[in-house]
C-alpha positions as CSV (number, residue, x, y, z in Angstrom):
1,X,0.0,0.0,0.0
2,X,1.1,3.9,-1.2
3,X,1.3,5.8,1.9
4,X,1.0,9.0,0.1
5,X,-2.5,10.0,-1.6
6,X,-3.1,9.3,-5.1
7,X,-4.8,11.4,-7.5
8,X,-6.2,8.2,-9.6
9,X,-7.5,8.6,-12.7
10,X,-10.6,6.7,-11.8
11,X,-13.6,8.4,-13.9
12,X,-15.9,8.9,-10.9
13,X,-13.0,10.0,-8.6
14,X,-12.1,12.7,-11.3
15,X,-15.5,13.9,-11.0
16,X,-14.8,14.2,-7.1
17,X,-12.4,16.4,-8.5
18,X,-13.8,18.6,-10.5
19,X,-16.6,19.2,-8.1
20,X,-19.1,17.3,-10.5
21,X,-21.2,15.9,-7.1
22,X,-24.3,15.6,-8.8
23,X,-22.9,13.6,-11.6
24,X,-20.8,11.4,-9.5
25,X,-24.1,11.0,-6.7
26,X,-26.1,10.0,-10.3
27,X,-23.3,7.7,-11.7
28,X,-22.3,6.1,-8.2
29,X,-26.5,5.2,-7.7
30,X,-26.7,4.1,-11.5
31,X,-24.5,1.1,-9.8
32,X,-21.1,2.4,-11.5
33,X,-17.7,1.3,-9.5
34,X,-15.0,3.3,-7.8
35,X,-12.0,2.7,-6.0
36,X,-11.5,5.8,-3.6
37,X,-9.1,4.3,-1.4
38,X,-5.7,5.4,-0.5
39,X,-6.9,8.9,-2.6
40,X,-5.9,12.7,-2.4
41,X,-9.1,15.1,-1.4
42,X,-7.2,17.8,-0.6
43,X,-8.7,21.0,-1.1
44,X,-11.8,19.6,-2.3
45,X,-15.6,20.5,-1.7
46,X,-17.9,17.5,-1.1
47,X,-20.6,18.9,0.3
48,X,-23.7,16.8,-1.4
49,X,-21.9,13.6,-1.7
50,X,-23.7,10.3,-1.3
51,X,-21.0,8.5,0.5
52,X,-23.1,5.4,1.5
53,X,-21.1,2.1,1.0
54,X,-18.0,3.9,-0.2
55,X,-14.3,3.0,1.1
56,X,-12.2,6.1,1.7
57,X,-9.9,3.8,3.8
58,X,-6.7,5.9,3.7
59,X,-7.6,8.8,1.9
60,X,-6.7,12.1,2.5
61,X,-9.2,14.8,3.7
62,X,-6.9,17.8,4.3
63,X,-8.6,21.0,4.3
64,X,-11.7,19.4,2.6
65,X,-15.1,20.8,3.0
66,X,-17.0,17.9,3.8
67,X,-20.2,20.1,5.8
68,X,-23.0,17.9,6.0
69,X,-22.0,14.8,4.7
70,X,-23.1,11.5,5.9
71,X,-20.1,9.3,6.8
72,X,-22.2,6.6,8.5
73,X,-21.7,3.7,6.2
74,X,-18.2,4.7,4.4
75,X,-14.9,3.4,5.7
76,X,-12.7,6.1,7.2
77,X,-10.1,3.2,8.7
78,X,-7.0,5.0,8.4
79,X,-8.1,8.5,6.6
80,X,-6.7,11.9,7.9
81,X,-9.3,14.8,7.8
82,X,-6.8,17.4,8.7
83,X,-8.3,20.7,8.7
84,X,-11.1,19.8,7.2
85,X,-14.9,21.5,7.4
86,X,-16.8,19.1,9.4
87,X,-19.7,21.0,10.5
88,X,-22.6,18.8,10.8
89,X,-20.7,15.5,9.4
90,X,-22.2,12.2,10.5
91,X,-19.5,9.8,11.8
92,X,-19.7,6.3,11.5
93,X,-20.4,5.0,15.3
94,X,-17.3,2.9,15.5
95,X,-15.2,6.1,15.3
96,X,-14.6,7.4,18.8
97,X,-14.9,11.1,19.0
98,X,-11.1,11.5,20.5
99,X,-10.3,9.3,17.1
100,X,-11.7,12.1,15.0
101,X,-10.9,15.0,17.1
102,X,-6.9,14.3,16.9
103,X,-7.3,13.4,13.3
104,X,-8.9,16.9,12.4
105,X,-6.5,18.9,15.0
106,X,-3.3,16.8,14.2
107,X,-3.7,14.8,10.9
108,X,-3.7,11.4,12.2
109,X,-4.7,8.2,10.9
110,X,-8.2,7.5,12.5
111,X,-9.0,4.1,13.8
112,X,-12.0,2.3,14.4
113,X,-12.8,0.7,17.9
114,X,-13.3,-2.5,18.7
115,X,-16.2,-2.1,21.2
């Protein structure tokens, strides 16, 4: 595994991107395939994304608007979410809040529990 991010050139990931939510949201329910692990969302604005069943395990958040998405059912194992916008942001439950707290305050790797 790449410790550093990738910038893939996966269609729906490019889409991410470019800032293309919508489309991504209407390709991704249309039953198309990604692999967003181990990616690069630095910088980026996902506000709107449908991030049900998606594996961001690895990724990298920093400085990522990601207000008012819902995280519940995407794997975050191992993702940083450095400085990111997290206003209103549903966690998955298995995150602890001191997991997510030091990842956003000092870029760490969060882990899930294993209550």
């Amino acid at each position: 595994m790449s410790e550093k991010p990738q910038i893939k050139q996966d269609p729906l990931y490019q889409l991410l991107r470019d800032g293309k939510i919508d489309e991504f949201n209407k390709r991704k329910a249309a039953g198309e395939q990604c692999d967003l692990t181990g990616c690069d969302f630095r910088n980026i604005d996902l506000r709107g994304l449908a991030a049900d069943g998606i594996d961001f395990s690895n990724s990298y958040f920093h400085q990522a608007d990601l207000r008012g998405v819902d995280l519940r059912k995407a794997n975050l194992a191992g993702a940083s979410i450095n400085g990111a916008r997290i206003s209103g942001v549903y966690f998955p439950a298995a995150l602890a809040p001191e997991e997510i707290n030091l990842s956003l305050m000092h870029g760490t790797r969060m882990r899930y529990s294993n209550k």
